[in-house]
C-alpha positions in Angstrom: 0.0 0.0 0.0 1.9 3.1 -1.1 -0.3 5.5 1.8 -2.3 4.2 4.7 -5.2 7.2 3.8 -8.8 5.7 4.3 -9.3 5.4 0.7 -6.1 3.1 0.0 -6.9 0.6 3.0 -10.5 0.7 1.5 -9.1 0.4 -1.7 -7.2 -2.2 -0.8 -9.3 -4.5 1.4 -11.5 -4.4 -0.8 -9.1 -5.6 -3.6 -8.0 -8.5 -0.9 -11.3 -9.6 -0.3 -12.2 -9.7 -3.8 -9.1 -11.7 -4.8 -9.9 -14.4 -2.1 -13.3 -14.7 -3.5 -14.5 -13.2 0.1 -17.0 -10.4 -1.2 -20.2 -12.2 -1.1 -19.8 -12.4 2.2 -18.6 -9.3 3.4 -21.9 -7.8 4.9 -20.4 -4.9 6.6 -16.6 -2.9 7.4 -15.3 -0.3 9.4 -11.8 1.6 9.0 -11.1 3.5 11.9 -8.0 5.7 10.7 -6.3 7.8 12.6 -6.6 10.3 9.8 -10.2 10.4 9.4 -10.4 10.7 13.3 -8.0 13.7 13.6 -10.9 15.8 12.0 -13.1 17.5 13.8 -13.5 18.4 17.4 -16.4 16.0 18.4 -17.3 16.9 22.4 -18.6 13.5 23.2 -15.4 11.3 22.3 -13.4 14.0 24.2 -15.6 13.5 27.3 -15.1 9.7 26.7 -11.7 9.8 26.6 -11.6 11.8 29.8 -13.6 9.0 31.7 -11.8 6.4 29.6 -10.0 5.2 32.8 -13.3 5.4 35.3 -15.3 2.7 32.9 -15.4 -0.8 34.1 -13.6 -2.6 30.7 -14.6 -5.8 32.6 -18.1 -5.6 32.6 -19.0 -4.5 29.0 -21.8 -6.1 27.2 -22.0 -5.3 23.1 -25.2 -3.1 22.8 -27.2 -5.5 20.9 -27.2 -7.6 24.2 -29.7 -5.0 25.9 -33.2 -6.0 25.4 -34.4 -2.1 23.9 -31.2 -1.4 21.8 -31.9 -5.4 20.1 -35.5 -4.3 19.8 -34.5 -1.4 17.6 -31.5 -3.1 15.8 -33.5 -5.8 15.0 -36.9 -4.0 13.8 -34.5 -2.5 11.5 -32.6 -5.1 10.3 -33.5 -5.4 6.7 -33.3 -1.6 6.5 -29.7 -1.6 8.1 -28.7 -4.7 5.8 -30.2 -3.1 2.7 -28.5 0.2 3.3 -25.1 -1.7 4.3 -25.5 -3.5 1.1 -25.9 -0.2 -1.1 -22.7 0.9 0.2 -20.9 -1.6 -0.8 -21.8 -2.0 -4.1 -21.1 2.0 -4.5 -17.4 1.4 -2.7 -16.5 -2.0 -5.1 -18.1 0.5 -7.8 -15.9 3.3 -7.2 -12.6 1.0 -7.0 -13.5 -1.5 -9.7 -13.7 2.4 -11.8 -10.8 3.4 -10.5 -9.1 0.1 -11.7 -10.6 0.2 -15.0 -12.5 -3.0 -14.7 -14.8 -3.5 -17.6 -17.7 -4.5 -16.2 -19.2 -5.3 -12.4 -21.8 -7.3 -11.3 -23.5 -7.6 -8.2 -26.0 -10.8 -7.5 
């Protein structure tokens, strides 16, 4: 990877997955770059990183394991899979034009 900018790991991930025939089953990504989070000043990840060291790491549960943030996860679900799915096709889209691929198809 000549530059670790969001769009080259994305680029390249998404080259990687492709090439070990992965894609289909990709159904949603994150990059977390320390670029991208240099931006702006957001006040509620600088009040979590003040209280970083008073939370109990120990005890943590993912959201989706609390009964009212499933219920609202999983009323949504096709919407949030649907709407994952969109941007993925747009990101393979965008590199497969930026790599001059011929032709792309999604099934």
């Amino acid at each position: 990877m000549d530059s670790e900018s969001a769009q080259n790991q994305t680029t390249a991930i998404l080259r990687t997955l492709d090439e070990w025939g992965l894609s289909r089953y990709v159904k949603a990504m994150c990059f977390d770059t320390t670029a991208v989070n240099t931006g702006p000043n957001v006040p509620i990840f600088g009040r979590f990183k003040k209280k970083w060291d008073e939370i109990d790491k120990t005890n943590y549960k993912a959201g989706i394991e609390d009964s009212k943030v499933a219920n609202v996860v999983l009323s949504k679900k096709n919407e949030i899979s649907s709407f994952i799915t969109q941007c993925l096709q747009k990101a393979l889209l965008l590199t497969a034009a930026r790599e001059g691929a011929a032709d792309v198809v999604f099934r």
